[in-house]
PyMOL CGO cylinders between C-alpha atoms (Angstrom):
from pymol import cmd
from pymol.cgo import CYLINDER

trace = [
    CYLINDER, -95.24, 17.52, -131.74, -92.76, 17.25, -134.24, 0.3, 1, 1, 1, 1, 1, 1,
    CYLINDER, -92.76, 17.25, -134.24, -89.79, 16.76, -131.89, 0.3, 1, 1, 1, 1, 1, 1,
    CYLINDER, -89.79, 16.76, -131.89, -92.03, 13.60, -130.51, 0.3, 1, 1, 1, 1, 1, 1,
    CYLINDER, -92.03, 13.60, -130.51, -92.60, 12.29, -134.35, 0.3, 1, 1, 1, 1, 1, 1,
    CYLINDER, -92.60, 12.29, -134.35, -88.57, 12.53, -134.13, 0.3, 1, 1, 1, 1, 1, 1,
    CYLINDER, -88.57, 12.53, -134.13, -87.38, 11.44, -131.43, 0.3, 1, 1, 1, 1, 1, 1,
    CYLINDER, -87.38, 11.44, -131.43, -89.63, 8.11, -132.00, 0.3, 1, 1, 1, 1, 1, 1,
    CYLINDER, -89.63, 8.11, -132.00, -88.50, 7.77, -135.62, 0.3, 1, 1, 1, 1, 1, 1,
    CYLINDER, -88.50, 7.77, -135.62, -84.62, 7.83, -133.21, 0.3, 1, 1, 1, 1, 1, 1,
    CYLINDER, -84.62, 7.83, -133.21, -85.80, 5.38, -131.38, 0.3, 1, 1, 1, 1, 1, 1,
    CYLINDER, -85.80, 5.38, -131.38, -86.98, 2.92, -134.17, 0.3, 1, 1, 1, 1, 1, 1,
    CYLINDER, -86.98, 2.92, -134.17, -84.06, 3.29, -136.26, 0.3, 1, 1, 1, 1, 1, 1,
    CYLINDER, -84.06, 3.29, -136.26, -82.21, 2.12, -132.86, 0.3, 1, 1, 1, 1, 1, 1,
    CYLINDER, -82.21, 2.12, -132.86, -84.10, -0.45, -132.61, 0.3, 1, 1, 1, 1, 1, 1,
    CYLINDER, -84.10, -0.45, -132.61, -84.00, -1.77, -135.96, 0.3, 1, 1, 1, 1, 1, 1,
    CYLINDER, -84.00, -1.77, -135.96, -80.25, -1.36, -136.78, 0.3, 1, 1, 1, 1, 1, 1,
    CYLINDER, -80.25, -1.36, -136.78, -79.14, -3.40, -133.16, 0.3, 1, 1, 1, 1, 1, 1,
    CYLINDER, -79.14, -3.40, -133.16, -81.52, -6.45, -134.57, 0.3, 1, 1, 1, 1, 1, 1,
    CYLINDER, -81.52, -6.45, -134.57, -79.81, -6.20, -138.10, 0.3, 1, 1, 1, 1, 1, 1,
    CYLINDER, -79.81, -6.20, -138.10, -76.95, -8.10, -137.61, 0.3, 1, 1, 1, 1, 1, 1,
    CYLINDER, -76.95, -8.10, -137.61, -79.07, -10.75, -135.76, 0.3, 1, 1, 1, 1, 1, 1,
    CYLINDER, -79.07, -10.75, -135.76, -81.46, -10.95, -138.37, 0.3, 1, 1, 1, 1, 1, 1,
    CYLINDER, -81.46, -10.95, -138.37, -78.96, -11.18, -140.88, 0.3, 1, 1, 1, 1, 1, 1,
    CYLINDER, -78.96, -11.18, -140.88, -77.63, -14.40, -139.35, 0.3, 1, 1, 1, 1, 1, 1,
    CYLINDER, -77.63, -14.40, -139.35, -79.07, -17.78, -140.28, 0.3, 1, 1, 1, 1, 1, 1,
    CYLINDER, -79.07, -17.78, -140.28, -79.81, -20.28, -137.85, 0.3, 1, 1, 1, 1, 1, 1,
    CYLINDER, -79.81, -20.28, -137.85, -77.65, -22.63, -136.84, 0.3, 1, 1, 1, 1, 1, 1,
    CYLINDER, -77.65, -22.63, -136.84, -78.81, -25.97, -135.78, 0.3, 1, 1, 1, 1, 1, 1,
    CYLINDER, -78.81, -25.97, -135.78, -76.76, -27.79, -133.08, 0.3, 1, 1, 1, 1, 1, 1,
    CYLINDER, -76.76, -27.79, -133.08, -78.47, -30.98, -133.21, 0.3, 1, 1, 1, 1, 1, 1,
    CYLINDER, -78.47, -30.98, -133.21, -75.55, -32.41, -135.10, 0.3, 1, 1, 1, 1, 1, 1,
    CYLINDER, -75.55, -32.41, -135.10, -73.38, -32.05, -132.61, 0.3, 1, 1, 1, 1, 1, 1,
    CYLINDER, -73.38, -32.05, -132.61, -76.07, -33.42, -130.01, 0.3, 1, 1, 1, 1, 1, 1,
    CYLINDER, -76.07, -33.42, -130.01, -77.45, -30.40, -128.70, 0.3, 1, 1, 1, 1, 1, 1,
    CYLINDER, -77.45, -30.40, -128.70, -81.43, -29.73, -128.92, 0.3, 1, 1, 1, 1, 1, 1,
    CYLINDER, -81.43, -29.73, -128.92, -80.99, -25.80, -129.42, 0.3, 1, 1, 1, 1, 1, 1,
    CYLINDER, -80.99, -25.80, -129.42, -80.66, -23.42, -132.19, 0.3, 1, 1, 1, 1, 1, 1,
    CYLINDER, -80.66, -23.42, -132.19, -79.01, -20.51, -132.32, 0.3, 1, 1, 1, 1, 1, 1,
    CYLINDER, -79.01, -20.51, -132.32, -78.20, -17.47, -135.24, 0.3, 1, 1, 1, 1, 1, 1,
    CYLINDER, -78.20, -17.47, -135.24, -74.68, -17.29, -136.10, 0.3, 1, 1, 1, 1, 1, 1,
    CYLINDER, -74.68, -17.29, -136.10, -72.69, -15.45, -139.47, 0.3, 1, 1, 1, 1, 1, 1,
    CYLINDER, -72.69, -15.45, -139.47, -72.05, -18.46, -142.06, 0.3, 1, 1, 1, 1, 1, 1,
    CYLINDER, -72.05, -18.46, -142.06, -68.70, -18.46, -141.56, 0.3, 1, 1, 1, 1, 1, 1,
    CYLINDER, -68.70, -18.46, -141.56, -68.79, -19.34, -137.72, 0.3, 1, 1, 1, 1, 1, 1,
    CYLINDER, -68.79, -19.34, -137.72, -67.20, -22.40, -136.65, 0.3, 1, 1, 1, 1, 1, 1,
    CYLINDER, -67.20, -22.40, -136.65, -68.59, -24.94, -133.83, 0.3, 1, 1, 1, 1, 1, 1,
    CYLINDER, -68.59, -24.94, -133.83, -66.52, -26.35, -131.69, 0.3, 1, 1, 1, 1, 1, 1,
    CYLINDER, -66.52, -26.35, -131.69, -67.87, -28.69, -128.57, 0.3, 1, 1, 1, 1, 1, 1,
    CYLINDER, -67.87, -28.69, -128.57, -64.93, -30.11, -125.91, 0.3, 1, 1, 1, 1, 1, 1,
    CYLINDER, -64.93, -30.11, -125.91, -66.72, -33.18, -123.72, 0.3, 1, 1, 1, 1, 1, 1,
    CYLINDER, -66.72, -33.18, -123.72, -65.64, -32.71, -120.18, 0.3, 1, 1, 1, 1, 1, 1,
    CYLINDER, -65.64, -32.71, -120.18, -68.22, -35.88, -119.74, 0.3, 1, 1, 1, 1, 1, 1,
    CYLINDER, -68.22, -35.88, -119.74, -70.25, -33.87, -116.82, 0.3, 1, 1, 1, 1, 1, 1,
    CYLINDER, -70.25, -33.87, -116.82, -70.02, -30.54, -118.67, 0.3, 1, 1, 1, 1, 1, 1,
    CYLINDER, -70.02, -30.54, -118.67, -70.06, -29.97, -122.37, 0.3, 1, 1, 1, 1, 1, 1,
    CYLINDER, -70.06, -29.97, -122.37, -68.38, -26.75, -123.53, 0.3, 1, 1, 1, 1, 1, 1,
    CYLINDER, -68.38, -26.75, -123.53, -69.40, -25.07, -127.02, 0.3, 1, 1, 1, 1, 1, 1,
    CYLINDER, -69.40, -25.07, -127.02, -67.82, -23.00, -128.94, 0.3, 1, 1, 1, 1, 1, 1,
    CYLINDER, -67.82, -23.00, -128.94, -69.58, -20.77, -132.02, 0.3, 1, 1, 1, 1, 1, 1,
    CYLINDER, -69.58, -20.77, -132.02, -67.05, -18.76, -133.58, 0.3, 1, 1, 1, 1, 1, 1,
    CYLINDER, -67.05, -18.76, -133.58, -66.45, -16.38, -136.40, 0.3, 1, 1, 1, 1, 1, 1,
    CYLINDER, -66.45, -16.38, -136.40, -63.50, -13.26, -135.75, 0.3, 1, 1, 1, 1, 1, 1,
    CYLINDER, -63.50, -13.26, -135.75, -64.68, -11.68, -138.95, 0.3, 1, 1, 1, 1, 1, 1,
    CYLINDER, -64.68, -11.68, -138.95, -67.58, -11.04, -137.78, 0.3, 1, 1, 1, 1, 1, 1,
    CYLINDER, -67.58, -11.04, -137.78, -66.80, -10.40, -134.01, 0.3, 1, 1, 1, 1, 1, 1,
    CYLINDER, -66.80, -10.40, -134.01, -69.01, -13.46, -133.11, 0.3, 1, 1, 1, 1, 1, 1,
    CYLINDER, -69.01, -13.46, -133.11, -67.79, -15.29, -130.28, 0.3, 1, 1, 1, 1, 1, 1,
    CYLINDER, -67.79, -15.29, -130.28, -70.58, -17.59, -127.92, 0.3, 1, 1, 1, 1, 1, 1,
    CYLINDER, -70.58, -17.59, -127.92, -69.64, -19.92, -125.29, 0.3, 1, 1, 1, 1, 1, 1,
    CYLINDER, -69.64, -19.92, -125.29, -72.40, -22.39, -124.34, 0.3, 1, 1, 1, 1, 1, 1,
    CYLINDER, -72.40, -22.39, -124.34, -72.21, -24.93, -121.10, 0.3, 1, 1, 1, 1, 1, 1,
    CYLINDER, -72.21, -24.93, -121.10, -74.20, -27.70, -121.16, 0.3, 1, 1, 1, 1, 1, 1,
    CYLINDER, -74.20, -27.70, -121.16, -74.54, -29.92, -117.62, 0.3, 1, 1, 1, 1, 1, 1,
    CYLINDER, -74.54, -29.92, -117.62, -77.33, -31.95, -116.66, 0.3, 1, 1, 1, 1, 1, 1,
    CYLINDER, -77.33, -31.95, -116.66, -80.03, -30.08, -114.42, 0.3, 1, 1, 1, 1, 1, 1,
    CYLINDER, -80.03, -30.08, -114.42, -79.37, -29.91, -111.10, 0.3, 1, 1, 1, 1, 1, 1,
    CYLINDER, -79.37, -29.91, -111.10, -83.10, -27.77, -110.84, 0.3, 1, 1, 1, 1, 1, 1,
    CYLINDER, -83.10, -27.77, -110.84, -85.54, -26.37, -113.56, 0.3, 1, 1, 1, 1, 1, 1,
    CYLINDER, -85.54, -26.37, -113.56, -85.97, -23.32, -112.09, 0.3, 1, 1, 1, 1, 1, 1,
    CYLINDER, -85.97, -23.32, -112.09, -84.90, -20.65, -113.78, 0.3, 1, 1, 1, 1, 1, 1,
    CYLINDER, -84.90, -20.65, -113.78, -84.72, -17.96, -111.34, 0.3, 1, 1, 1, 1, 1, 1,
    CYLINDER, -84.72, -17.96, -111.34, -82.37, -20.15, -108.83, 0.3, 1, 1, 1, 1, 1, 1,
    CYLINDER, -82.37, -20.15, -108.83, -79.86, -20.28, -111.63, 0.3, 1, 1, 1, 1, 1, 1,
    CYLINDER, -79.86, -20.28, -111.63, -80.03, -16.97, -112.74, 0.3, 1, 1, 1, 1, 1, 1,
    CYLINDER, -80.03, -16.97, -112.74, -79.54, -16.02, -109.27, 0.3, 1, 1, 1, 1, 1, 1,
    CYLINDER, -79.54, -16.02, -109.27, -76.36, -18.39, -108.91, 0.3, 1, 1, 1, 1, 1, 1,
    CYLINDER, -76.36, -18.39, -108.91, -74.94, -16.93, -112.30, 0.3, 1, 1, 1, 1, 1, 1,
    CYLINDER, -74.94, -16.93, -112.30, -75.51, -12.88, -111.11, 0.3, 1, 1, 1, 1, 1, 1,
    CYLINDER, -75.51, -12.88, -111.11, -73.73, -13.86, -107.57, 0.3, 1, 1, 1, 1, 1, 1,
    CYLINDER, -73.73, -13.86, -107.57, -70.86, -15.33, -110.08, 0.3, 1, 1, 1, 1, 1, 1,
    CYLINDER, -70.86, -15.33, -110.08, -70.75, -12.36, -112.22, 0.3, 1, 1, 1, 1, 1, 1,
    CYLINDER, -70.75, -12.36, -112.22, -70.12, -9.93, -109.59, 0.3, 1, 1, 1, 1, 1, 1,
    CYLINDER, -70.12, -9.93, -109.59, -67.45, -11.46, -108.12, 0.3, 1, 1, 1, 1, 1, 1,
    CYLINDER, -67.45, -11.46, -108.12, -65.64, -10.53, -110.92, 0.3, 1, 1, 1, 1, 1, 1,
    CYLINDER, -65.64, -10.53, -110.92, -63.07, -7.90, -109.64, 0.3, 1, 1, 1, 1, 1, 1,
    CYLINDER, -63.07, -7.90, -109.64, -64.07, -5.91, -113.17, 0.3, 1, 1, 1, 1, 1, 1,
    CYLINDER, -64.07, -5.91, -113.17, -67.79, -6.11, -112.61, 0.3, 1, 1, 1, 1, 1, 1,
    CYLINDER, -67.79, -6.11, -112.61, -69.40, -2.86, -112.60, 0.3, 1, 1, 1, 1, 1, 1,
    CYLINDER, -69.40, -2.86, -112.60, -73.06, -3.02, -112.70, 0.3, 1, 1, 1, 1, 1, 1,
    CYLINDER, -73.06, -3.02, -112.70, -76.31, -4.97, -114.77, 0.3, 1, 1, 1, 1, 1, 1,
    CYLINDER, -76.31, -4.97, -114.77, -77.37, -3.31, -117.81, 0.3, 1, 1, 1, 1, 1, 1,
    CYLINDER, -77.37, -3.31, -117.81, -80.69, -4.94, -118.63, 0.3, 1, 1, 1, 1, 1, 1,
    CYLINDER, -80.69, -4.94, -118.63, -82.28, -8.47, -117.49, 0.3, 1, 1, 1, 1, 1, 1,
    CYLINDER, -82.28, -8.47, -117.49, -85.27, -10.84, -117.60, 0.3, 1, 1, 1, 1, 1, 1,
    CYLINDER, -85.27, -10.84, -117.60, -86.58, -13.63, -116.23, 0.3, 1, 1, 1, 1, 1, 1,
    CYLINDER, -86.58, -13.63, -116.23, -83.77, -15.80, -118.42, 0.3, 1, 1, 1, 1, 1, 1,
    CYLINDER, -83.77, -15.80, -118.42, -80.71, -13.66, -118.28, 0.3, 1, 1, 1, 1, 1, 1,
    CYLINDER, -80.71, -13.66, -118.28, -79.07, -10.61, -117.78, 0.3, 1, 1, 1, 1, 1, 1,
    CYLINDER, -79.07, -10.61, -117.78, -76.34, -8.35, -119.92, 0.3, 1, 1, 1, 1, 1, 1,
    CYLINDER, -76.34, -8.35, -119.92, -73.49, -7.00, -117.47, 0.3, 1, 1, 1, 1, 1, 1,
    CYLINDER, -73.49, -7.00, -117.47, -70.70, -4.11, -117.52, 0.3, 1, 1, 1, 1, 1, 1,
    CYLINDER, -70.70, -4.11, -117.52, -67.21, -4.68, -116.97, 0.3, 1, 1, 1, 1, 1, 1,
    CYLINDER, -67.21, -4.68, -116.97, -64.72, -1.88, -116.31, 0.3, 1, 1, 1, 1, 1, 1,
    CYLINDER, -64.72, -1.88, -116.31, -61.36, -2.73, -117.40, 0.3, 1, 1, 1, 1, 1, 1,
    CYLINDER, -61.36, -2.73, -117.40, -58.72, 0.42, -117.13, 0.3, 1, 1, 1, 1, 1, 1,
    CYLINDER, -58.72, 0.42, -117.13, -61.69, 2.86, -117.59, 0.3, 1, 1, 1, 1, 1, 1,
    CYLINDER, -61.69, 2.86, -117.59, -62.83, 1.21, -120.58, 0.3, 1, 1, 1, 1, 1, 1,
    CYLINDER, -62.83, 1.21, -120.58, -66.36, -0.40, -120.34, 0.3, 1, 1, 1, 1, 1, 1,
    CYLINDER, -66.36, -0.40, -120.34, -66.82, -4.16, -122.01, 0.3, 1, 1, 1, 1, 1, 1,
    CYLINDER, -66.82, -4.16, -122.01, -69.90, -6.30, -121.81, 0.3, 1, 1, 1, 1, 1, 1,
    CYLINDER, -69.90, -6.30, -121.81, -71.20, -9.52, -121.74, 0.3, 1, 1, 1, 1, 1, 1,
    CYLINDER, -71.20, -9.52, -121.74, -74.27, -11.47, -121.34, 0.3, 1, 1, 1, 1, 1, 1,
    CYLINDER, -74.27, -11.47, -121.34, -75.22, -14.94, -119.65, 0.3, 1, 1, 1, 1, 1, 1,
    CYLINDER, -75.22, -14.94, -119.65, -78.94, -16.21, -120.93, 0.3, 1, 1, 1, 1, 1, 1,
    CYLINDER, -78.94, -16.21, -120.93, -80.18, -19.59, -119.56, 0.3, 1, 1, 1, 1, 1, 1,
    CYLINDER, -80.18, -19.59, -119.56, -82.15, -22.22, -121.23, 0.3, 1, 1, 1, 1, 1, 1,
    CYLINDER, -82.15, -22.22, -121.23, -83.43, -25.46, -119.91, 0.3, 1, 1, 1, 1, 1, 1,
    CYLINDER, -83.43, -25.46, -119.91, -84.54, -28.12, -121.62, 0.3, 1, 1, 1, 1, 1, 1,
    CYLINDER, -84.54, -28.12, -121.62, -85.42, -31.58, -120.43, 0.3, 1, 1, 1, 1, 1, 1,
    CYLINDER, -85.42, -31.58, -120.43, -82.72, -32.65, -117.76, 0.3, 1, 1, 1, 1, 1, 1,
    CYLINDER, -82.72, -32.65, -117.76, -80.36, -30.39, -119.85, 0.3, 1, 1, 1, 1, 1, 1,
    CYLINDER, -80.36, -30.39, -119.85, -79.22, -27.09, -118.52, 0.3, 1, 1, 1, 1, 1, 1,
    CYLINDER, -79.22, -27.09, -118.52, -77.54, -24.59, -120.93, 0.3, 1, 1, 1, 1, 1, 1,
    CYLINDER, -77.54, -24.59, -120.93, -75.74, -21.60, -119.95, 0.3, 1, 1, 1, 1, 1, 1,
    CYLINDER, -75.74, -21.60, -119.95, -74.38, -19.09, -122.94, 0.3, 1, 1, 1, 1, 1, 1,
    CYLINDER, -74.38, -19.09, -122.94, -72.46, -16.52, -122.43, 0.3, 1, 1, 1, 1, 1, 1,
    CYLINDER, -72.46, -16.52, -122.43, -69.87, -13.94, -124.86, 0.3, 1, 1, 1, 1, 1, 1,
    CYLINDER, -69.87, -13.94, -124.86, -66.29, -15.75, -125.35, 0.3, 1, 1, 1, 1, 1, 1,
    CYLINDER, -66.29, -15.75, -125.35, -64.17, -15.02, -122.42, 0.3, 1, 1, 1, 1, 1, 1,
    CYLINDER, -64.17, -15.02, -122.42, -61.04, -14.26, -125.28, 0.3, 1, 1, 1, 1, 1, 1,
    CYLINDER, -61.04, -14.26, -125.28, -63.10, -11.78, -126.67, 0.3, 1, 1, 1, 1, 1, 1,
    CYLINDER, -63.10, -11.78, -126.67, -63.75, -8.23, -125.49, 0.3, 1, 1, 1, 1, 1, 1,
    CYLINDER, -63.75, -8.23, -125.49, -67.40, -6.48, -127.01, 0.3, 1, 1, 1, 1, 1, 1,
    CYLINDER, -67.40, -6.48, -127.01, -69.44, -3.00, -126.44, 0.3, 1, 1, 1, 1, 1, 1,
    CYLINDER, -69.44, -3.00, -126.44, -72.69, -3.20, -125.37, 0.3, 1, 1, 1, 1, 1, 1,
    CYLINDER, -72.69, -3.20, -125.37, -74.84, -3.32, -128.55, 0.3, 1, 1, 1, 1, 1, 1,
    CYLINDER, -74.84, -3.32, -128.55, -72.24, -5.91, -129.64, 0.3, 1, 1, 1, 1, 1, 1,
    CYLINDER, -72.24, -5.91, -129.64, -73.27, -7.60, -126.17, 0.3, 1, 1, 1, 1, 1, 1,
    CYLINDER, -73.27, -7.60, -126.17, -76.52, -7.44, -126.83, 0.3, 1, 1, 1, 1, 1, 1,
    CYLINDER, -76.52, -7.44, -126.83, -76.85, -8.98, -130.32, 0.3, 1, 1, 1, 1, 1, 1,
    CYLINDER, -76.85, -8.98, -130.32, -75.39, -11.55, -128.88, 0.3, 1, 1, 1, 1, 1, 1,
    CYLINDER, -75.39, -11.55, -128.88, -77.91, -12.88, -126.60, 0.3, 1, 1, 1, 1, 1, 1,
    CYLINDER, -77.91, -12.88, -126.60, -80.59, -11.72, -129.27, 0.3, 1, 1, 1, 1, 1, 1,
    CYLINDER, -80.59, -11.72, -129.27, -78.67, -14.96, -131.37, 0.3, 1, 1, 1, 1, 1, 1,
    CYLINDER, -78.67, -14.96, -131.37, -79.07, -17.13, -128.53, 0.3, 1, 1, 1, 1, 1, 1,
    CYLINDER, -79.07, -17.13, -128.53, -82.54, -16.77, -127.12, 0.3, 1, 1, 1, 1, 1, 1,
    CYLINDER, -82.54, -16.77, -127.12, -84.08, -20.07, -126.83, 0.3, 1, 1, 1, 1, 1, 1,
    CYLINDER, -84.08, -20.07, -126.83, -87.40, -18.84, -126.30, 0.3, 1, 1, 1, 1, 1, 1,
]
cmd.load_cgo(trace, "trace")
């Protein structure tokens, strides 16, 4: 009984520590920039948004804090998520690297890359909203581990 009590007091503590530095993070509103999402980013993260006028690319950044989020936003060619999602995993594992899915839902999936034995990880979550279809995703010039990876998409998470 007591090695039950423990191991669920292991778990929690897990649990509770990988949504610290999320909850941490204040929310950054992208409206500004003219995007209707929010996400949670360190204070010191920067925004950056290049306008490839049929695809918007945004960039939330902050090295100190090994924050790094790409977001893609396109007009929506369908609102269905799962058709998407589906689209993005067949992109993902054509990635020479690509290993194997960690964990996804119904909006997104976290993924394994295997670089020279060493295992990175990354995430793509979708959210769509109106005739607006957003895609984030980890920085592509930045390398994280999977709780990393996961805190990530935690930030983003429209829903």
């Amino acid at each position: 009984m007591k090695r039950i009590i423990l191991m669920s007091l292991l778990a929690l503590a897990v649990v509770a520590c990988q949504q610290d530095g999320v909850s941490s993070w204040p929310e950054l509103d992208l409206m500004d920039k003219g995007f209707p999402i929010i996400v949670k980013a360190p204070d010191s993260a920067a925004v950056k948004v290049i306008d490839n006028s049929f695809l918007k690319d945004i960039t939330i950044d902050s090295p100190e804090d090994n924050y790094h989020i790409q977001i893609y936003a396109s007009d929506a060619e369908t609102d269905d998520i799962a058709i998407i999602k589906s689209d993005l995993i067949l992109d993902v594992r054509r990635n020479p690297y690509f290993s194997r899915i960690v964990e996804e839902d119904e909006r997104g999936f976290v993924y394994e890359l295997t670089i020279d034995s060493s295992n990175y990880y990354s995430f793509r979550h979708i959210h769509v909203q109106g005739d607006l279809e957003f895609i984030f995703e980890t920085g592509l010039a930045h390398t994280f581990n999977l709780e990393e990876a996961q805190n990530l998409r935690a930030a983003v998470k429209q829903d």
